[in-house]
C-alpha positions in Angstrom: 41.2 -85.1 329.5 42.5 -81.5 330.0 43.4 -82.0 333.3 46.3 -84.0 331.8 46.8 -82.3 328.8 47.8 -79.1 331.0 49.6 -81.6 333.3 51.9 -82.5 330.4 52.4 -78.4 329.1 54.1 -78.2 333.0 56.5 -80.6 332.1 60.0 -79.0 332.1 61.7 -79.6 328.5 65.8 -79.4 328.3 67.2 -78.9 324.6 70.9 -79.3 324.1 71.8 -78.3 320.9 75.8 -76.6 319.8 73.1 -74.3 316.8 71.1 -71.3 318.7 68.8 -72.0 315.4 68.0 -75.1 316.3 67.4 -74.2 320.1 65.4 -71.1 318.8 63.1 -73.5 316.6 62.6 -76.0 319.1 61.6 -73.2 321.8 59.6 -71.5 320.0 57.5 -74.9 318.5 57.1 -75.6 321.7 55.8 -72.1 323.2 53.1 -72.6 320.6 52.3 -76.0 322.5 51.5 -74.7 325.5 54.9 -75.8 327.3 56.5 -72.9 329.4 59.1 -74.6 331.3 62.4 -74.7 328.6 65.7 -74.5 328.8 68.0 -75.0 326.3 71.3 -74.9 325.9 74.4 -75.0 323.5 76.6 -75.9 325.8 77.0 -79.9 326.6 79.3 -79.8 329.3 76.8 -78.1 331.4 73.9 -81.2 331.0 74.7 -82.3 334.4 74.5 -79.3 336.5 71.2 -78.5 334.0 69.7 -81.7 335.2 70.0 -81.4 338.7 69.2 -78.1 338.7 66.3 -77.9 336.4 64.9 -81.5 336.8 63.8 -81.8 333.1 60.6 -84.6 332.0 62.5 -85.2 328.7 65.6 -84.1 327.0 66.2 -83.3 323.1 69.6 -84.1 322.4 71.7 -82.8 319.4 74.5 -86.1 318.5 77.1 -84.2 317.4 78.0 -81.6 319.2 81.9 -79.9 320.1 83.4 -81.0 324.1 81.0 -83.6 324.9 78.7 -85.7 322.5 75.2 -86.7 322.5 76.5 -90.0 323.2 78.5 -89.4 326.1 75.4 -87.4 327.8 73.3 -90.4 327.0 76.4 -92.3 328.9 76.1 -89.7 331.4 72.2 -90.1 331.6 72.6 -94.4 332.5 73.9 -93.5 335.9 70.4 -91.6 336.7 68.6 -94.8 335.4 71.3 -97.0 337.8 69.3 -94.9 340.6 66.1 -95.2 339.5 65.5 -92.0 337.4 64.6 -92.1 334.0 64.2 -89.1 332.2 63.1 -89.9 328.6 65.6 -88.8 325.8 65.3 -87.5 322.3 67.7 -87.4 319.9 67.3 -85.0 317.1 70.5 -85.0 314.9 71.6 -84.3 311.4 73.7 -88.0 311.4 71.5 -90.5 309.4 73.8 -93.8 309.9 72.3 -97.3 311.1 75.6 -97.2 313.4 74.5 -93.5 315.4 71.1 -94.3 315.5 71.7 -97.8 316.8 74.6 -96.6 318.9 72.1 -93.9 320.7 69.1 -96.2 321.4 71.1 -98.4 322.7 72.8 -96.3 325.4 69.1 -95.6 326.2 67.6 -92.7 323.7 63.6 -93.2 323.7 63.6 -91.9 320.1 66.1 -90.9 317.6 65.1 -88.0 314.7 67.1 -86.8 311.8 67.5 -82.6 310.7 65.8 -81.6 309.0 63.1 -82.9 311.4 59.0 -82.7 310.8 58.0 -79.9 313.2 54.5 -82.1 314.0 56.6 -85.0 314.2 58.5 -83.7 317.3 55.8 -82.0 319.2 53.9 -85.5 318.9 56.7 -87.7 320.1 57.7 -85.8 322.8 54.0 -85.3 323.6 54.0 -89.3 323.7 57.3 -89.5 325.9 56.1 -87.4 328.3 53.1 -88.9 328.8 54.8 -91.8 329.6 57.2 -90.2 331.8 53.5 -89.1 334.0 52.6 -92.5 333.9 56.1 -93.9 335.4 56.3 -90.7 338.0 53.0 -92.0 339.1 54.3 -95.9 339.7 56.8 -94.7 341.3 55.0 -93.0 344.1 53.0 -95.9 344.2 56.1 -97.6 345.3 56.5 -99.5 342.0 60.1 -99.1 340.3 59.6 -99.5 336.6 63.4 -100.7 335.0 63.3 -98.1 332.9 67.1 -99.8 331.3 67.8 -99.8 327.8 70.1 -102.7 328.4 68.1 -105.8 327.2 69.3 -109.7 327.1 71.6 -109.2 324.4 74.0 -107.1 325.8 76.6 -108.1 328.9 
């Protein structure tokens, strides 16, 4: 069980967030897991260039945020699932409506939190998300393509 427990900490974690705090907090809650690959950022506009470049496992995404919105990444993030990538998404926002949580899981978020967020809460999702992520990496390889696509029936 170790063996993929320290297979998980070498996951790379991206944090976009417009608060350093918040990117601090996250960074450091996560240090203290074990996880040495993060990179975070309060700059949006940049989650495209940080995606290819870094190659993050999972994403925690601020909604509100100046430029471009955690909704428009999220819109940004459907054409990687188009191609067969899907790179699980948190959402960790201060915005506690039906509409923006309902709005984000439906352009694909795997999870939606609201600030003040419960440090264990986070670590353990993610920890969650990113074991599935291992698990779809490895169907993949196996030739499998998992439809990773939030849309479901009900939308056209």
């Amino acid at each position: 069980m170790s063996a993929i427990l320290d297979d998980i900490r070498q996951s790379k974690l991206l944090i976009i967030d417009d608060e350093p705090a918040n990117l601090e907090l996250l960074e450091e809650l996560f240090a203290k897991e074990g996880f040495e690959q993060v990179l975070s950022s309060v700059d949006a506009v940049r989650v495209s260039s940080l995606i290819q470049g870094f190659r993050p496992d999972i994403i925690l995404l601020d909604l509100r945020m100046p430029d471009i919105d955690g909704f428009e990444v999220l819109s940004l993030l459907d054409d990687l699932r188009e191609q067969g990538h899907w790179i699980p998404v948190v959402v960790l926002t201060a915005d506690i409506t039906k509409e923006a949580r309902y709005k984000a899981l439906s352009l694909g978020a795997s999870d939606f939190l609201t600030k003040p967020f419960d440090h264990m809460e986070v670590v353990l999702r993610v920890w969650n998300l990113l074991e599935m992520r291992r698990l779809y990496l490895q169907l993949k390889s196996l030739g499998e393509s998992p439809n990773m696509s939030p849309h479901g029936p009900w939308q056209s």
